[in-house]
N, C-alpha and C positions, 0 to 999 in steps of 0.2 A: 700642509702647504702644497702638495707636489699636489692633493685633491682637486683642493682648492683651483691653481693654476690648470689644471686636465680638463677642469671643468669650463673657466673660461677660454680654456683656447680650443675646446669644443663647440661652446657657443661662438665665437669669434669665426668659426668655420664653418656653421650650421645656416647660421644669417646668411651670408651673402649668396648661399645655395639655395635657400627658401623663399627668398624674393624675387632669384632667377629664375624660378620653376610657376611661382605662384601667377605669373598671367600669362601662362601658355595654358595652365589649367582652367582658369579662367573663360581663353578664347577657345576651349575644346568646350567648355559645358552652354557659354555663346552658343556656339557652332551646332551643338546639338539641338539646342532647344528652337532658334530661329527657322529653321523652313517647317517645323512643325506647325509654329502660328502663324505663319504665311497659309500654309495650307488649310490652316482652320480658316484661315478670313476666307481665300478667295473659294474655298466651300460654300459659303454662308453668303458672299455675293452669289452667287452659282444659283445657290436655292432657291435667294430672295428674285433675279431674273426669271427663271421657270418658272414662280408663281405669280409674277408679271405678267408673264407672257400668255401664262395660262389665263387668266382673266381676261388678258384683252382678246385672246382668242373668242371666250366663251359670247364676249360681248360683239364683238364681229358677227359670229355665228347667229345668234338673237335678233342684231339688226338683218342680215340677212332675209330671216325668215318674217322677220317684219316686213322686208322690203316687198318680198316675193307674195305675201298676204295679203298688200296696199294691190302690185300687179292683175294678181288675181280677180278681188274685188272689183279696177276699175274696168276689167276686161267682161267681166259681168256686169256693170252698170252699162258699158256701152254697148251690148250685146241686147241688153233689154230696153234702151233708147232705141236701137234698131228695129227692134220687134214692134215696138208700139206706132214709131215710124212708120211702118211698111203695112200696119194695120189700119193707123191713120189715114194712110193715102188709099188702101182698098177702100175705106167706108167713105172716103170724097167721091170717088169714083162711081161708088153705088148707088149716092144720092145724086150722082151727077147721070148717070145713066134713069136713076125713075123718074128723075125729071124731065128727060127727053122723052121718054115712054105716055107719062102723064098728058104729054102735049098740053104745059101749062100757059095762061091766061098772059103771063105776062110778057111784055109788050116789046120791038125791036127797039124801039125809042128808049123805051126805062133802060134796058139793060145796055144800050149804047153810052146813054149818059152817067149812070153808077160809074161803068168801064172807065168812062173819062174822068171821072172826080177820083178814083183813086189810082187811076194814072199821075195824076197834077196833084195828089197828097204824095203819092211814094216820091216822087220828083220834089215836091220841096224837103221830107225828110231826108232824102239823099244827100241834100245842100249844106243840112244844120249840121249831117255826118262827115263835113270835109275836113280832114285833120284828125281825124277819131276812127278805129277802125267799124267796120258798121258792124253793127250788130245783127245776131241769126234773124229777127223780123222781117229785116229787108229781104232776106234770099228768098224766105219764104213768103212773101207778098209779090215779089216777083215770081216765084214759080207759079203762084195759081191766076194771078192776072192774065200770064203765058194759058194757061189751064183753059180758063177763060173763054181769052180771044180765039183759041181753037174751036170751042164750043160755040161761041159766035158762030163764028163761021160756017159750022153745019144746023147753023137758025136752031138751035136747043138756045132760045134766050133766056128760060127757065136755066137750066145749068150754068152758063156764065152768067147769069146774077147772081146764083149761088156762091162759085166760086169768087167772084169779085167782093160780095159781102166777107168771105172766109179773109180774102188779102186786105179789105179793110180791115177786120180785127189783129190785124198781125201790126197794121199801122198805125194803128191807136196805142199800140202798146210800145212801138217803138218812140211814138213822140212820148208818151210816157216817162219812159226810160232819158230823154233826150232831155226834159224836161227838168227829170231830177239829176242829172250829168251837171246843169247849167244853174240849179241851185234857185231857179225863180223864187222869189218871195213873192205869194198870193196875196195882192189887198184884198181886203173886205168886200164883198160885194163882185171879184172880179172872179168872170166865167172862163170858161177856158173854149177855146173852138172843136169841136168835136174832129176836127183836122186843120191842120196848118191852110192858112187864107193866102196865096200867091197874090200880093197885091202891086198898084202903080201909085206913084203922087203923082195928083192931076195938076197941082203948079207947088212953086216953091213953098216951103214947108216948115216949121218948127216941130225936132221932134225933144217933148220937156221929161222931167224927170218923173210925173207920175199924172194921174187921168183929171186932169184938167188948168186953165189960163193960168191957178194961182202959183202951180210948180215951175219951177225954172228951166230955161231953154239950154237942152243939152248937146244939139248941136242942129244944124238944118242943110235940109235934103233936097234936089231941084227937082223940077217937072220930069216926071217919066223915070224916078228913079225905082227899081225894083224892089218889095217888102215882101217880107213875112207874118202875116198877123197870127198873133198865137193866142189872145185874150180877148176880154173886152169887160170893160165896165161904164155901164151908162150908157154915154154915146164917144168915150176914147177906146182907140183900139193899143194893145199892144203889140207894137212891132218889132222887128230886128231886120235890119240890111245885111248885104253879102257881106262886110268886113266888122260882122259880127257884135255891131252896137245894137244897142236896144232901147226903146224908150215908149211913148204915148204920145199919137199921132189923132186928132179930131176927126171922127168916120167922116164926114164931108170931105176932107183932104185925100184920100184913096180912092183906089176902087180894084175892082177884081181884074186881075189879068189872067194873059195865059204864062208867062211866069217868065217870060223873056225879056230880056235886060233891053230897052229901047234906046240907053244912054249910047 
């Protein structure tokens, strides 16, 4: 009996102590283990940044040297636009001086009037260019027109026809260009003017929606109003006024002007 009782009032005293102890041990084996796997995660974040960071570095660096490889290159392309440029313009020169040498055949007249017709071409491409930045033709049709009328001037009419022919081709290509900006649709049969026609209406006008009576009348034009003829098929021309319409106009109804607005 006496065992018996030793023993539960052993237990009876051992409990209330073992339940008091048990969650302080508890929050020490807690305690221990927690800033270990803090430490592990914010490692593991750590590593995963550095290798972030590493990549995006390497790819910075790559575009870099891409960048610097595009610089390169363009500084070489315009380096060799320059050269051919400045070669260009010696071999104008060249043919523009044996022509003066040659003392050729052709004539103060011819080369006055070329001078003029692509004066009054560059002059209406300038026109069709308002709102549009111009394009390199124009500069360069103007510098050798300038070229040119110099060489006029010291009677080499050979040399400024030369270069007048040079700035018509620069002109041709810019109505080219101006052409396809503008989107025309070619009819069948329609030519195109080897330069833009500075024209007048010689009285009031219909101008219809395509080359002839049976298209309809898209708007009309009074006496003396200023055009552009850019076509022709038949005998209609196609035209465009200063505010940019365009349409087909009967050749009896114009005529050539000097490209000045008389309204």
């Amino acid at each position: 009996m006496v065992g018996v009782s030793g023993s539960r009032y052993f237990r009876a005293f051992l409990y209330p102590v073992f339940f008091l102890i048990l969650p302080s041990l508890l929050l020490s084996a807690c305690a221990g283990k927690t800033p270990g796997a803090k430490d592990q995660g914010l490692e593991g974040e750590h590593r995963t940044l550095q290798e972030t960071l590493a990549k995006q570095t390497a790819a910075h660096q790559k575009l870099k040297e891409k960048v610097a490889n595009l610089q390169l290159r363009l500084l070489e392309k315009e380096t060799q636009v320059k050269e051919l440029q400045q070669k260009l313009d010696e071999a104008i020169q060249e043919v523009v001086r044996a022509k003066a040498k040659l003392h050729s055949l052709e004539s103060k007249a011819e080369a006055a009037s070329v001078m003029a017709e692509a004066e009054v071409a560059l002059k209406a491409l300038k026109a069709r260019e308002i709102g549009h930045e111009n394009g390199s033709e124009v500069a360069q049709a103007e510098q050798l027109l300038k070229m040119g009328a110099g060489e006029f001037e010291k009677q080499n009419y050979g040399g400024a026809l030369y270069l007048t022919r040079q700035a018509k081709s620069f002109i041709k290509l810019g109505e080219a260009r101006v052409m396809s900006r503008e989107k025309i649709r070619m009819r069948a049969g329609e030519v195109l003017f080897a330069l833009p026609l500075p024209l007048q209406v010689l009285r009031t006008s219909n101008i219809r929606e395509g080359p002839g009576l049976g298209f309809k009348v898209l708007f009309t034009l009074k006496k003396g109003t200023s055009l552009v003829g850019t076509s022709y098929k038949d005998q209609w021309v196609r035209v465009k006024d200063k505010d940019g319409r365009s349409g087909w106009v009967f050749h009896a109804l114009v005529d050539r002007t000097d490209g000045k607005d008389s309204q």
